[in-house]
N, C-alpha and C positions, 0 to 999 in steps of 0.2 A: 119303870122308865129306864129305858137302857140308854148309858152315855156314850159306853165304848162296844158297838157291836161287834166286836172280834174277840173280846175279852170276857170268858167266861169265870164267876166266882161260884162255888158253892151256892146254895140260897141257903137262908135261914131264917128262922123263924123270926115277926116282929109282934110287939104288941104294941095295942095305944091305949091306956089309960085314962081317963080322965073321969071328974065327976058330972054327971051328964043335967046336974039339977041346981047347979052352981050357975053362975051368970058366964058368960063366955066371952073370950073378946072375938075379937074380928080373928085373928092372927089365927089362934087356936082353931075356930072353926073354919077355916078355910085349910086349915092344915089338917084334919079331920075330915075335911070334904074332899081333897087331894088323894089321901092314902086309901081312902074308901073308892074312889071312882079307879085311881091306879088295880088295888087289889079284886076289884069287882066283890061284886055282893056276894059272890057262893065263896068266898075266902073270908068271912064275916062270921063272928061270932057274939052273938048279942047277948046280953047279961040277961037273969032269969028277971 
């Protein structure tokens, strides 16, 4: 999501962690559905 499209930064690397078999709240999944639709599916790496 770009804020400022004039203003370039590096990229870097993110990760998101969490335990995917734990109860979830709202907040978290929706922020987990956020960063997955921002990064698209081929920047995904899913756990074995």
């Amino acid at each position: 999501m770009r804020i400022l499209p004039d203003f370039d930064t590096p990229s870097r690397p993110m990760h998101l962690l969490f335990h995917a078999d734990r109860r979830q709240t709202t907040k978290l999944r929706s922020f987990v559905d956020l960063v997955t639709r921002e990064l698209g599916p081929e920047n995904l790496l899913n756990s074995p």
